[in-house]
N, C-alpha and C positions, 0 to 999 in steps of 0.2 A: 340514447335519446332522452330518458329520464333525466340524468346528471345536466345536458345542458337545458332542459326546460326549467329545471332549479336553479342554474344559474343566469338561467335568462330573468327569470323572475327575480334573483337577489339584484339583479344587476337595475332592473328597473324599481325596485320598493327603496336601494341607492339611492337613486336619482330623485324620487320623489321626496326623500327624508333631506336630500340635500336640499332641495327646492322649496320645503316646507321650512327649516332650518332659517334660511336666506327670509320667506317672507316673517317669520317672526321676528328677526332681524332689524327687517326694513320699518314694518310696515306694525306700528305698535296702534296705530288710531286709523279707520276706516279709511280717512280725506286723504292723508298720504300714500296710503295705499294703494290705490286706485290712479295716483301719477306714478306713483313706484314701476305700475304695471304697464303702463305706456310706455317705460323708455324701453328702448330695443337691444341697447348698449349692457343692462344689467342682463337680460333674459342670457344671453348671448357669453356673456363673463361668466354666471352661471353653469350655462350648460357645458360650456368646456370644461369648466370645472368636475364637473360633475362628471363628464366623461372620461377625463385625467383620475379622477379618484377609482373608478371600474377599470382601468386600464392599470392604476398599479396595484391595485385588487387582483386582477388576473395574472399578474405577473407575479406577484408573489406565491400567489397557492401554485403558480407552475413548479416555478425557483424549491417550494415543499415538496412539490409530486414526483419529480424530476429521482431524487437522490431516494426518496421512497421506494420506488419501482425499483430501481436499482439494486439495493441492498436487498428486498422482501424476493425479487427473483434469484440474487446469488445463492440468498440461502434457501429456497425452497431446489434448487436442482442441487446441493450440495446433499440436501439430506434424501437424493435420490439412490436406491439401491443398485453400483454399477457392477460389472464387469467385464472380461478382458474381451477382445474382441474376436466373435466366432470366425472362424474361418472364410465363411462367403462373404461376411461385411469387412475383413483384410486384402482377398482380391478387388470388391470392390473401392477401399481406400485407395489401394497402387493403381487402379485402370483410369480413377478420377483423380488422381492428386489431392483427393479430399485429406486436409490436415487438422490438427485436433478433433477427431472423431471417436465419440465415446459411445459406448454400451450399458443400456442398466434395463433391467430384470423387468417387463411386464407383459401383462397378457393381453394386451391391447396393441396391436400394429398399427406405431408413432411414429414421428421422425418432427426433431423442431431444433433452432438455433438458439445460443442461448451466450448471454453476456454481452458485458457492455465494452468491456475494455479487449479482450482478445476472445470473441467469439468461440465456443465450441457447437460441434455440431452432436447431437445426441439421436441415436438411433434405438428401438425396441430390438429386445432379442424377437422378441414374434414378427417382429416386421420383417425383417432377417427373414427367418424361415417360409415367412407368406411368399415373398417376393421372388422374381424370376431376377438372374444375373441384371440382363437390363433395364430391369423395373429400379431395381436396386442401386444403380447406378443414378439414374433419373432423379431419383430421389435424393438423393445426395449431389450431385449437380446442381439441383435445386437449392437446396439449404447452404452448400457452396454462394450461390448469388446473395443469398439474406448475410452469411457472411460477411460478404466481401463489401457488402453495401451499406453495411453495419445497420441494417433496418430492421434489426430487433429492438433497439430502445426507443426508435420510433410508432414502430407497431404497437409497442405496450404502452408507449405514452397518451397515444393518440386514440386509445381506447377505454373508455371507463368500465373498468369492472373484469380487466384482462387478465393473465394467469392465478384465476382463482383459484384457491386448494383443489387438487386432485387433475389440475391439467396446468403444468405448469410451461406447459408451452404456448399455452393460448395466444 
């Protein structure tokens, strides 16, 4: 909510700099000014203008954000501590078809999807051990659909301030 009231605001002190821009432009002596501001035809050329200029404003910090997110999430779940997979999270791989499903070491029962180009799914060992067969399953059914839907680069995109240090699956 902070990130777009800041960008609501750049977006209107824009429009105003544009607009302010335009009238020292036009309008160098009071008399012309004051017809300047009557035509309806400038206010109007203006303001698209002005809107086209926010609009490929926001397009580019996406076009930045986009491949940011990207990269700063491969590598924060690369330098995650894995290993192989326990026993009850390999029954539940074979009973869901869950594929690329990975293991790393914490003491917090997680589970999140992760990547952009061929998804893996990441599972805690504690979660493992918390979890009843079918919970475990559920759970990875779950993260199956973000998969499949490839709604992890949208979940992270479409949130400011999303896999921050320490939960990288946010």
């Amino acid at each position: 909510m902070k990130y777009r009231c800041v960008w609501g605001l750049s977006g209107i002190l824009l429009i105003a700099s544009v607009c302010a821009g335009w009238m020292r432009e036009t309008c160098s002596q009071s008399g012309p000014c004051m017809s300047t501001l009557s035509q309806p035809v400038l206010w109007i050329s203006t303001s698209v203008a002005a809107v086209l200029l926010l609009l490929s404003a926001t397009l580019v910090s996406w076009l930045l954000r986009v491949p940011w997110i990207v990269v700063t999430s491969a590598r924060d779940v690369r330098r995650l501590p894995l290993r192989g997979l326990p026993f009850g999270l390999q029954e539940a791989v074979e009973r869901t078809g869950a594929r690329r499903v990975r293991c790393w070491i914490a003491d917090v029962p997680l589970a999140f999807c992760s990547g952009s180009v061929q998804p893996e799914i990441f599972v805690t060992d504690s979660l493992v051990t918390h979890l009843r067969a079918c919970e475990l399953d559920s759970v990875l059914v779950h993260e199956m659909h973000h998969s499949r839907r490839r709604a992890i680069p949208r979940e992270r995109i479409d949130e400011p301030g999303c896999g921050q240090r320490g939960n990288p699956g946010a």
